[in-house]
TORPA-4810 file (N, C-alpha, C, O; in nm, 3 decimals):
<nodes>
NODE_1_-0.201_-1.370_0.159_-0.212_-1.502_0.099_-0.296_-1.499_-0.027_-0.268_-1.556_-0.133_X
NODE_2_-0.416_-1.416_-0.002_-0.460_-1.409_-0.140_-0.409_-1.379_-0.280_-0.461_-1.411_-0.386_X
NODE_3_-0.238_-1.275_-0.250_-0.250_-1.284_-0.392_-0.145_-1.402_-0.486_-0.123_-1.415_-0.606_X
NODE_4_-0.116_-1.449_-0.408_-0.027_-1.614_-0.382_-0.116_-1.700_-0.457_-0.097_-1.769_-0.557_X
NODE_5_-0.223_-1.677_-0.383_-0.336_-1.830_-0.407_-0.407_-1.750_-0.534_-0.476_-1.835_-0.589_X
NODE_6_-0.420_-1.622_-0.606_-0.428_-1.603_-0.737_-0.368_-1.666_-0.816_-0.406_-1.754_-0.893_X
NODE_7_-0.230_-1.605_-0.792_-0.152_-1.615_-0.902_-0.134_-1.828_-0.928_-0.120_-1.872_-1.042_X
NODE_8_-0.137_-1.899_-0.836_-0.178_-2.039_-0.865_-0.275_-2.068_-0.942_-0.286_-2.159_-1.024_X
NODE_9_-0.369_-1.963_-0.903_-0.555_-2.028_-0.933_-0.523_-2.013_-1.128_-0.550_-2.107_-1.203_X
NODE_10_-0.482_-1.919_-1.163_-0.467_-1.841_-1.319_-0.397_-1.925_-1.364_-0.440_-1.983_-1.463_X
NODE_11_-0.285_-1.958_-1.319_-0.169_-2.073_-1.361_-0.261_-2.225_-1.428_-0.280_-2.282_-1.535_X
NODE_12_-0.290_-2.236_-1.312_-0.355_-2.370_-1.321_-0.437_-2.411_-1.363_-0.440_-2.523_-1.413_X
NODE_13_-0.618_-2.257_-1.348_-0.707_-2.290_-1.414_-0.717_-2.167_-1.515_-0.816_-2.108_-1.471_X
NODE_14_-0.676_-2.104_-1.612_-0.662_-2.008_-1.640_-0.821_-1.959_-1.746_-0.857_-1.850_-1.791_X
NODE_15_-0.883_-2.103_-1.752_-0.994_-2.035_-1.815_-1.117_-1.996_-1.768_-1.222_-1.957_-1.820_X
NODE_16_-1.072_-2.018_-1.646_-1.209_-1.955_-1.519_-1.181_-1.810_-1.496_-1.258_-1.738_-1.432_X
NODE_17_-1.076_-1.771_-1.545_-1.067_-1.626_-1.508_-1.036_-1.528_-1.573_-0.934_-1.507_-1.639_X
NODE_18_-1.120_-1.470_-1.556_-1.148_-1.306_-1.687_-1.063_-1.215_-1.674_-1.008_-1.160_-1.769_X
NODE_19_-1.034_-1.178_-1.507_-0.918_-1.014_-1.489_-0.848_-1.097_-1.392_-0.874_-1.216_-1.372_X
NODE_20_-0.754_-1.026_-1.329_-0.672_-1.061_-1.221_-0.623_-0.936_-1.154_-0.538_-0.881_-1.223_X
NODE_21_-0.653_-0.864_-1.024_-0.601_-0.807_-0.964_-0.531_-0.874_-0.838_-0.579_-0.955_-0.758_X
NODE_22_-0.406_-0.816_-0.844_-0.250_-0.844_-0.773_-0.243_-0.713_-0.667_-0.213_-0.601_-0.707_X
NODE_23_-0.278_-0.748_-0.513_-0.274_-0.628_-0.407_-0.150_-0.674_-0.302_-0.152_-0.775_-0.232_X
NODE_24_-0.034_-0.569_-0.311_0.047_-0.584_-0.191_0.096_-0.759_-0.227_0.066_-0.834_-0.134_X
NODE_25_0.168_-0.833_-0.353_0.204_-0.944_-0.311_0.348_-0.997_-0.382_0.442_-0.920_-0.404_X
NODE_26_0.349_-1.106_-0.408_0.495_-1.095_-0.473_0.454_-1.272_-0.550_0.373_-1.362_-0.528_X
NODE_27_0.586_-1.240_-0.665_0.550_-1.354_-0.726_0.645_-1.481_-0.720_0.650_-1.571_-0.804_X
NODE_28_0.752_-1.463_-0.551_0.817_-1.538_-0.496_0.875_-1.428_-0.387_0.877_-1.305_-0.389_X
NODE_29_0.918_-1.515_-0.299_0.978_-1.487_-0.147_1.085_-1.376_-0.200_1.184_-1.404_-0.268_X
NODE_30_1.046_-1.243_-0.158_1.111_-1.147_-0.152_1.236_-1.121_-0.132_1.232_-1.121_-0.009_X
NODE_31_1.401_-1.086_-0.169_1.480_-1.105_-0.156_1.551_-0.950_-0.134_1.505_-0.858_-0.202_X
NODE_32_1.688_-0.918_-0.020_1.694_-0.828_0.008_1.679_-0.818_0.170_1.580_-0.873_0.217_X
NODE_33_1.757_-0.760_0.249_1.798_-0.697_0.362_1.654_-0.651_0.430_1.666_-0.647_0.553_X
NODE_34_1.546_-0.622_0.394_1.466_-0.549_0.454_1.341_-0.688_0.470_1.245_-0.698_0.545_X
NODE_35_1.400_-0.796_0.350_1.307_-0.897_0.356_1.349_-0.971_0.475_1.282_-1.002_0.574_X
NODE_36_1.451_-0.991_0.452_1.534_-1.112_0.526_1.451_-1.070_0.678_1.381_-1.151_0.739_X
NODE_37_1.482_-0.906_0.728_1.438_-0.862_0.867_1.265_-0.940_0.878_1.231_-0.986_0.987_X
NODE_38_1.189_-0.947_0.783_1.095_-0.941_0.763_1.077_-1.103_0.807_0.985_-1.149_0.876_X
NODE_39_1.185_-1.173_0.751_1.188_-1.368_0.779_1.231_-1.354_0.902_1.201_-1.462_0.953_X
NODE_40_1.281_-1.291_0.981_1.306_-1.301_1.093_1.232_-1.311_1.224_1.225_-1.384_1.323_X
NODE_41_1.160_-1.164_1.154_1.039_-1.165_1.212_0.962_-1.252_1.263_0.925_-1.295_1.372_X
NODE_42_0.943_-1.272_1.118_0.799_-1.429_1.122_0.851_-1.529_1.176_0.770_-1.609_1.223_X
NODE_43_0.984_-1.560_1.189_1.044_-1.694_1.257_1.003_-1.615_1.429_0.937_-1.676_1.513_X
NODE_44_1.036_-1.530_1.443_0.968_-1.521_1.614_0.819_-1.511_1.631_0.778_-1.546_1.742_X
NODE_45_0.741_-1.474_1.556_0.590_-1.505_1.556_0.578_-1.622_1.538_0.502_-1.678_1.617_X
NODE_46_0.633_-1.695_1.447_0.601_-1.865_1.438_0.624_-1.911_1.630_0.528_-1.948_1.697_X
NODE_47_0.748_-1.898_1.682_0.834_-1.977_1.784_0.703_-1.893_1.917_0.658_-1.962_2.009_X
NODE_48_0.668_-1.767_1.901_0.533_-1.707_1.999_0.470_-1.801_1.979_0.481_-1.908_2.038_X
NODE_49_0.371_-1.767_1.865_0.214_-1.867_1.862_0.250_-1.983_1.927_0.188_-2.008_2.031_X
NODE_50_0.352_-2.077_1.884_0.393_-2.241_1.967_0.405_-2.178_2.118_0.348_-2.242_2.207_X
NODE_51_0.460_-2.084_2.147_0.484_-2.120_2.258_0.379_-2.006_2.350_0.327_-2.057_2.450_X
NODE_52_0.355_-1.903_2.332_0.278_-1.826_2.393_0.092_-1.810_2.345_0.005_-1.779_2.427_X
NODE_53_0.071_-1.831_2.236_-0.024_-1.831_2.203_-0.045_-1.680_2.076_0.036_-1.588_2.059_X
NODE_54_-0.206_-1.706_1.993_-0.247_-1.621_1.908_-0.232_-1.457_1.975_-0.197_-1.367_1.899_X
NODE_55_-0.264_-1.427_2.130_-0.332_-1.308_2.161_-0.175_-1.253_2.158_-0.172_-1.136_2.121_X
NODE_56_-0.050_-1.306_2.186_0.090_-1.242_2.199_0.143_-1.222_2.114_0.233_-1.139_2.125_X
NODE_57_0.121_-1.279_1.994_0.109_-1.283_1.821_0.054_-1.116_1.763_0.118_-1.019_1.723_X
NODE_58_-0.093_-1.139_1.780_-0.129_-1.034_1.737_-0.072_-0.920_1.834_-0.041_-0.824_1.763_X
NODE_59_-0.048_-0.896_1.958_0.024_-0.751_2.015_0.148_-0.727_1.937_0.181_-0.626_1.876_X
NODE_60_0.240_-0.890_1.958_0.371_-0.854_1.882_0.379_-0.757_1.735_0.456_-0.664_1.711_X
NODE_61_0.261_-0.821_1.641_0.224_-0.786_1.509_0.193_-0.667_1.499_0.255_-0.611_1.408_X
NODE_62_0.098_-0.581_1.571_0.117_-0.490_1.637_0.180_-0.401_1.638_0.185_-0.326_1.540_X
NODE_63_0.266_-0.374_1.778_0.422_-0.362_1.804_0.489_-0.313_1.654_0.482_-0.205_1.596_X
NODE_64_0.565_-0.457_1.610_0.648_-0.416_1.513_0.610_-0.393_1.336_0.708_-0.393_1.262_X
NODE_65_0.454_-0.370_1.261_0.431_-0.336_1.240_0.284_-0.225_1.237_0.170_-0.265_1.212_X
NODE_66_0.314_-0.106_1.262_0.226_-0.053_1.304_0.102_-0.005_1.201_0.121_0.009_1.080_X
NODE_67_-0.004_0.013_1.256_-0.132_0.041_1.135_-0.088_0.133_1.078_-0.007_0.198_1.145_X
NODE_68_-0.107_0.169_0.980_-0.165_0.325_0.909_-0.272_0.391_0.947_-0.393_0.369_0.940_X
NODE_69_-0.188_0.502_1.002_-0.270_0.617_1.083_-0.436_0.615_1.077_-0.524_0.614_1.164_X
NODE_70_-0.435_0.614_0.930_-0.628_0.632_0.926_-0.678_0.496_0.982_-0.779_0.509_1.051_X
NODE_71_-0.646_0.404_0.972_-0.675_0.272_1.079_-0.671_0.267_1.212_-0.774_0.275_1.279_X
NODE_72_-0.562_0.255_1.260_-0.527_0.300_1.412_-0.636_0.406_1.469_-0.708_0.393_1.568_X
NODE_73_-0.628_0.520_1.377_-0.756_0.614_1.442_-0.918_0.570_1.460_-1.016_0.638_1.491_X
NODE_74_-0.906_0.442_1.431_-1.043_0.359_1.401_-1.050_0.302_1.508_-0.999_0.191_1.491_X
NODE_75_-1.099_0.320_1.656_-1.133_0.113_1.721_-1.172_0.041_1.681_-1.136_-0.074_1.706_X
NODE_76_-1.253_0.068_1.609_-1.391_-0.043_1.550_-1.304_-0.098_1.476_-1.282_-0.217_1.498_X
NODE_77_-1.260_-0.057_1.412_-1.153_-0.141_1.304_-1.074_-0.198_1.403_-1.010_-0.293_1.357_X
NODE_78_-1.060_-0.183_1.482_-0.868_-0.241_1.515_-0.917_-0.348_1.657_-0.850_-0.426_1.726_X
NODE_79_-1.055_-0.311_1.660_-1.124_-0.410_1.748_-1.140_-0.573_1.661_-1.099_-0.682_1.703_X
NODE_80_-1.220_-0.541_1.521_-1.251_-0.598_1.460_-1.139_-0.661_1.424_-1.137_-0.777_1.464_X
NODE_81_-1.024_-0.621_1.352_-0.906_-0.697_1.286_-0.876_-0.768_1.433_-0.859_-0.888_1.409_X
NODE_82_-0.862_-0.744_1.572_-0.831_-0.844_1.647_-0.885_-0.952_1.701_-0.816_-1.045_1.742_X
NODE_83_-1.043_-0.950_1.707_-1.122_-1.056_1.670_-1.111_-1.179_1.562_-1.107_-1.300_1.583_X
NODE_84_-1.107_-1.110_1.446_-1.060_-1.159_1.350_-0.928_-1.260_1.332_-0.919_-1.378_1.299_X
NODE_85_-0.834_-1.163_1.366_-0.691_-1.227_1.423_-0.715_-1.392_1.490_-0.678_-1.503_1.452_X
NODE_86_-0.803_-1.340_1.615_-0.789_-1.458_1.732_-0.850_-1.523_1.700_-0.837_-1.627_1.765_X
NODE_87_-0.946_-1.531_1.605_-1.032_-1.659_1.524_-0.919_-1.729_1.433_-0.954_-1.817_1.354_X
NODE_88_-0.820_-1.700_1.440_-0.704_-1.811_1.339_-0.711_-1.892_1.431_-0.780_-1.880_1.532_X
NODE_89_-0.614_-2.012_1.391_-0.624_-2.091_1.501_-0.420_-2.084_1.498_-0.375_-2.025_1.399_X
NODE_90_-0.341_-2.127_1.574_-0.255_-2.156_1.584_-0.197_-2.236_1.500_-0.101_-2.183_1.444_X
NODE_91_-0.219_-2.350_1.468_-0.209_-2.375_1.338_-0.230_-2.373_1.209_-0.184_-2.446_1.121_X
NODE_92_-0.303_-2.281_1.204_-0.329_-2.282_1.040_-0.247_-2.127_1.052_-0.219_-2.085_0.940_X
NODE_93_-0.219_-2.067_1.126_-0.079_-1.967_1.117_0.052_-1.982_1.113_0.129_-1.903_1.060_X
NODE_94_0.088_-2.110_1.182_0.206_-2.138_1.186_0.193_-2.207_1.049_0.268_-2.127_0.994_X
NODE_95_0.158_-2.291_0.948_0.126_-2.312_0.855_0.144_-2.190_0.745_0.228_-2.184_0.655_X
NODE_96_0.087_-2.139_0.764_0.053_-2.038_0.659_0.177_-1.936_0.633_0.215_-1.884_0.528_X
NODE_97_0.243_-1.923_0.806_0.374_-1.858_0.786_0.460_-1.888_0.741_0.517_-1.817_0.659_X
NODE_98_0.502_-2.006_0.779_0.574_-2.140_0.706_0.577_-2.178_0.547_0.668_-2.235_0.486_X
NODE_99_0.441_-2.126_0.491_0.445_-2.154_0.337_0.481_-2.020_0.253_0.531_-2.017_0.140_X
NODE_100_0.448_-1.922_0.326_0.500_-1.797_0.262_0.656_-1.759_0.236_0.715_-1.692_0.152_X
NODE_101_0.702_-1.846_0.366_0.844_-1.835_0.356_0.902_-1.904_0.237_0.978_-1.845_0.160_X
NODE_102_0.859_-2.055_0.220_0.951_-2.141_0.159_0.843_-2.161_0.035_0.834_-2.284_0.022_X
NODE_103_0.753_-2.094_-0.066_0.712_-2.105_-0.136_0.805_-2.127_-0.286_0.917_-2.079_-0.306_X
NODE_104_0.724_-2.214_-0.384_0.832_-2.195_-0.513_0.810_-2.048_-0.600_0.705_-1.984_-0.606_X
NODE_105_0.955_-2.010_-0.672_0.948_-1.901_-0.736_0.838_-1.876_-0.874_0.905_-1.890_-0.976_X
NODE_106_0.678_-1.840_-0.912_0.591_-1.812_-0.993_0.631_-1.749_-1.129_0.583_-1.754_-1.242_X
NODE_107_0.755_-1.680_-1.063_0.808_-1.513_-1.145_0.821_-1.611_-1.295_0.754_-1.572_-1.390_X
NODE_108_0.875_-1.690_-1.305_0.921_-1.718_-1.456_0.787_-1.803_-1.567_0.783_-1.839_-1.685_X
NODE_109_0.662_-1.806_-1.415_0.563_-1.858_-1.536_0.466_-1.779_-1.553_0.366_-1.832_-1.600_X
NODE_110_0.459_-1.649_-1.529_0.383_-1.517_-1.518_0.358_-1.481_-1.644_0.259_-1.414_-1.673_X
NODE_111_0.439_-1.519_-1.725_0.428_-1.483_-1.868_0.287_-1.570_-1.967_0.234_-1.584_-2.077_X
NODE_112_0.287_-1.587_-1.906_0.154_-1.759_-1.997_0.017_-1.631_-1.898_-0.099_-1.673_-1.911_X
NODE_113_0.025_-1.543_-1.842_-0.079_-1.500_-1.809_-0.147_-1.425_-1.893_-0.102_-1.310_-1.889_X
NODE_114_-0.242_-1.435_-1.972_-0.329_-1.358_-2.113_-0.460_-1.257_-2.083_-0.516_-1.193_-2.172_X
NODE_115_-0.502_-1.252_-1.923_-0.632_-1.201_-1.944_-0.535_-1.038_-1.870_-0.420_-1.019_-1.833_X
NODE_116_-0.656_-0.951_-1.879_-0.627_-0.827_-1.839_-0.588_-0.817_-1.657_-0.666_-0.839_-1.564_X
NODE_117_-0.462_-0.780_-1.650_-0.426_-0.780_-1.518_-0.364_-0.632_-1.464_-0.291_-0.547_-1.516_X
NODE_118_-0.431_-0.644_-1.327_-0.370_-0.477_-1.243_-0.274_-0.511_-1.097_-0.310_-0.583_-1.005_X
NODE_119_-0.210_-0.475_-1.102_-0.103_-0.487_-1.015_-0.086_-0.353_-0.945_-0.050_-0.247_-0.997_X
NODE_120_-0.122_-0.380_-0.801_-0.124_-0.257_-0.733_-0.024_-0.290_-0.606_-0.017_-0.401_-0.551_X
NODE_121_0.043_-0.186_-0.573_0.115_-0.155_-0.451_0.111_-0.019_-0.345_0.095_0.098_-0.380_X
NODE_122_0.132_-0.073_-0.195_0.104_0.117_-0.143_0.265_0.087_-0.183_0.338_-0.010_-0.199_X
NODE_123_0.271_0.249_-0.191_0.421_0.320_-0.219_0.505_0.265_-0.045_0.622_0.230_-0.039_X
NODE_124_0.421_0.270_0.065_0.507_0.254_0.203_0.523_0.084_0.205_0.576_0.048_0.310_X
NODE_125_0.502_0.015_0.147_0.511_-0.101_0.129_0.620_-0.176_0.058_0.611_-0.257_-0.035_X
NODE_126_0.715_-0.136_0.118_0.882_-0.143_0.061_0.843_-0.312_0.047_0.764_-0.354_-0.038_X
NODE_127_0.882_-0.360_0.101_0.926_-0.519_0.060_0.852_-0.570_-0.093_0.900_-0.658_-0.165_X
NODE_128_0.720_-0.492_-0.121_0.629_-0.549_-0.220_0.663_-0.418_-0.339_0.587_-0.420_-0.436_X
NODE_129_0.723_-0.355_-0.340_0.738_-0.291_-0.412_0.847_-0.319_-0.530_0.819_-0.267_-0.638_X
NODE_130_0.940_-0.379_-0.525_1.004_-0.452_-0.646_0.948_-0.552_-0.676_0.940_-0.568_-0.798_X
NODE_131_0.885_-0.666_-0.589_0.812_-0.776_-0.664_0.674_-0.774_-0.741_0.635_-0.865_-0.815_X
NODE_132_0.585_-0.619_-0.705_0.509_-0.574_-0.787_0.548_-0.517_-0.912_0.468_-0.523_-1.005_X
NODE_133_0.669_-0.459_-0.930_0.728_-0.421_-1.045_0.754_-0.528_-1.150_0.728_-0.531_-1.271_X
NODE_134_0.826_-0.633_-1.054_0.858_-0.807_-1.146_0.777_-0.851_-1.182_0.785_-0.918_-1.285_X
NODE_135_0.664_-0.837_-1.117_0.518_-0.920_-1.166_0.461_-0.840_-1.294_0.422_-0.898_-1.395_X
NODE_136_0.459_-0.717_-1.280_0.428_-0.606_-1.428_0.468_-0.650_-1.481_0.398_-0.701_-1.569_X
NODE_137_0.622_-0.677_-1.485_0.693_-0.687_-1.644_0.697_-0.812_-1.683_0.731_-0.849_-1.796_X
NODE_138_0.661_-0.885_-1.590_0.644_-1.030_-1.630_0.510_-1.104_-1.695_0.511_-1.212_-1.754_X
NODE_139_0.406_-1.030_-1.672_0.274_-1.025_-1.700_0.244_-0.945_-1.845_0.212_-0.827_-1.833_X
NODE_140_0.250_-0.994_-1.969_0.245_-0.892_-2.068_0.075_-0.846_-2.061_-0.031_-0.906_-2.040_X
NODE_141_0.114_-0.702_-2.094_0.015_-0.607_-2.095_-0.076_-0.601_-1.950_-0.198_-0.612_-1.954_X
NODE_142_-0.002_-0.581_-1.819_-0.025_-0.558_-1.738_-0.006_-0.384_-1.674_0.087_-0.317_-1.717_X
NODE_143_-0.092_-0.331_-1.582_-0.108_-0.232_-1.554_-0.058_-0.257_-1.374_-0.107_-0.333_-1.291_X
NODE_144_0.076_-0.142_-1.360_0.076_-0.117_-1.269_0.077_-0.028_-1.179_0.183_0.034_-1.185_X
NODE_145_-0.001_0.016_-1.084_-0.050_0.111_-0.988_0.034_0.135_-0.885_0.056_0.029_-0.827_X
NODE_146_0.105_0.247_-0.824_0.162_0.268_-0.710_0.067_0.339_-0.632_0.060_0.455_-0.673_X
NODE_147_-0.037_0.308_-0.504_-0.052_0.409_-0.457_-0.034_0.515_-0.359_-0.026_0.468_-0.245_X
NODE_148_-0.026_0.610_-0.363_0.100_0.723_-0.316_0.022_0.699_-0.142_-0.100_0.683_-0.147_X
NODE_149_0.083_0.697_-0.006_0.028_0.727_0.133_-0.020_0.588_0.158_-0.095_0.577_0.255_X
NODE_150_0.009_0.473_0.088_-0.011_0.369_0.121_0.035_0.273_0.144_0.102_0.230_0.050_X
NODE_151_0.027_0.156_0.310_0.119_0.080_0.307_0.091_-0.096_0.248_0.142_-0.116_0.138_X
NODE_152_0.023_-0.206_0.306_0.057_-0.291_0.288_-0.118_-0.297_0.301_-0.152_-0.412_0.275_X
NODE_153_-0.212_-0.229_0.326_-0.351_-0.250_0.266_-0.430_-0.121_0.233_-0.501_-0.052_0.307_X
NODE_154_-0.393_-0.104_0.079_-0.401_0.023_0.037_-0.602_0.025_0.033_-0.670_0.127_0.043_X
NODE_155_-0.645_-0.089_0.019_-0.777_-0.108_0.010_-0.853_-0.046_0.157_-0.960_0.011_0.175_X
NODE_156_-0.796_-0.067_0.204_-0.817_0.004_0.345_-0.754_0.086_0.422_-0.800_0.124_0.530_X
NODE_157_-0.628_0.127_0.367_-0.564_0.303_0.431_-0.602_0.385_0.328_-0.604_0.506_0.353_X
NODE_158_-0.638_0.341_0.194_-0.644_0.451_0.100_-0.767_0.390_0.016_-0.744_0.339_-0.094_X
NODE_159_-0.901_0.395_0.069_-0.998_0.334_0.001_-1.073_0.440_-0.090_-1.160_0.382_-0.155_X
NODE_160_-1.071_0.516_-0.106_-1.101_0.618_-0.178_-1.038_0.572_-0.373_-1.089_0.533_-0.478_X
NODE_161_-0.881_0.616_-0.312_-0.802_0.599_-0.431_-0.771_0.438_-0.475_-0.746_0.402_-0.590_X
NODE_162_-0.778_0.359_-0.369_-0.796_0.201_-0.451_-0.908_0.153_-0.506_-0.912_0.054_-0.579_X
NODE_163_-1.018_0.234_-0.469_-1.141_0.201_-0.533_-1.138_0.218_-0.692_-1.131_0.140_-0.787_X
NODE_164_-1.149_0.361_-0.677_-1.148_0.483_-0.803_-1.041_0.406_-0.896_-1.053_0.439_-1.014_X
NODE_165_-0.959_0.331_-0.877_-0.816_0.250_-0.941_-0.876_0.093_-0.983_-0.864_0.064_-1.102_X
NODE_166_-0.923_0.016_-0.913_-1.004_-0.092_-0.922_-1.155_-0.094_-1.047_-1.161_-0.155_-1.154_X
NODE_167_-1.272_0.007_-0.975_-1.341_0.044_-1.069_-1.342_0.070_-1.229_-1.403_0.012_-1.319_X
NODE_168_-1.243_0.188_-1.231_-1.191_0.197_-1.374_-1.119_0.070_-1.472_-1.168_0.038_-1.581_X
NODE_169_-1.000_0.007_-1.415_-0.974_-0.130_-1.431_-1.068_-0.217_-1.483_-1.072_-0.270_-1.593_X
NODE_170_-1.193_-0.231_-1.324_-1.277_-0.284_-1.390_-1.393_-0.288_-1.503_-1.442_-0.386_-1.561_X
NODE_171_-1.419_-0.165_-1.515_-1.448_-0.061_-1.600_-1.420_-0.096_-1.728_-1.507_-0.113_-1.813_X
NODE_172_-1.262_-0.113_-1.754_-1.220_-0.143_-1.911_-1.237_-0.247_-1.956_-1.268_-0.283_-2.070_X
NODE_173_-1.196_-0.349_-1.783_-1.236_-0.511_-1.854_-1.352_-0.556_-1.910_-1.363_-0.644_-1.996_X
NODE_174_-1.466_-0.472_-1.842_-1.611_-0.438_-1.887_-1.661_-0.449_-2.012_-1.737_-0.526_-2.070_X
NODE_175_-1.586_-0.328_-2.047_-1.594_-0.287_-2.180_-1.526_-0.356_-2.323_-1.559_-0.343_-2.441_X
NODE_176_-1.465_-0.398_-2.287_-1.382_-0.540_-2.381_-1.413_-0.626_-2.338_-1.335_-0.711_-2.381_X
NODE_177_-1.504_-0.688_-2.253_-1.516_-0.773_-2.285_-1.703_-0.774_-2.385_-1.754_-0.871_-2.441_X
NODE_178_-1.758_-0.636_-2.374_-1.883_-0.646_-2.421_-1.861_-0.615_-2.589_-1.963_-0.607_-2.657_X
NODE_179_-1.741_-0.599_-2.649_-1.725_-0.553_-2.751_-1.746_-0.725_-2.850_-1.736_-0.727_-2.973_X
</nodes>
């Protein structure tokens, strides 16, 4: 959701904001065979949470997408993300799923975006991987990052190399902006 509720925030207030980094998101509802599986999905997690609750949600979620290895090998982590999880409430998920689906298309006002922007994707993160590409080219003078062994939270399967990618980024915006 966060990079949704960016790409609004820049739109709307665009002089509050200096850089913009874009992680794992799209700049409208993803289109394509692998998405569609993906709406499907979420239409049976929506119809769970109503009817079974958050804790059958997160197993399902789970289940059919699985962590990235260096996560999974974590409890603490995978303790924590389910804590986390069960602090949603039922509605503000079914909500939230609901708006991701039927959101309006951003892609054609991406262009009015002027400050320095990075657009990153993991490479295993098929569904976000053409709409990170759309968002590059739609974003003039935008930088975009694939990173290689990573799926859908490269900040945390591959924190090493999203850092070192972020830093520098931030790094340049740094530096132009002290010039």
């Amino acid at each position: 959701m966060g990079g949704m509720v960016s790409q609004l925030l820049i739109l709307e207030h665009p002089e509050i904001v200096r850089a913009l980094v874009l992680v794992d998101t799209a700049a409208e509802v993803p289109k394509g065979l692998l998405y569609e599986e993906r709406l499907n999905q979420r239409k049976r997690l929506i119809e769970m949470a109503e009817t079974e609750g958050m804790e059958a949600v997160f197993e399902e979620q789970e289940r059919i997408t699985p962590l990235h290895p260096a996560l999974a090998a974590n409890p603490r982590f995978v303790e924590i993300w389910r804590e986390q999880f069960l602090m949603t409430s039922r509605e503000a998920y079914i909500a939230c799923a609901k708006a991701m689906s039927s959101r309006r298309s951003l892609l054609g006002e991406l262009g009015a975006i002027s400050v320095p922007t990075l657009v990153i994707c993991g490479e295993k993160d098929e569904p976000f991987l053409d709409p990170s590409r759309q968002m590059h080219e739609a974003i003039p003078g935008s930088k975009l990052v694939i990173i290689s062994g990573a799926g859908h939270g490269p900040q945390m399967e591959t924190p090493a190399e999203f850092n070192r990618v972020l830093a520098d980024f931030l790094a340049k915006v740094h530096e132009a902006s002290a010039v």
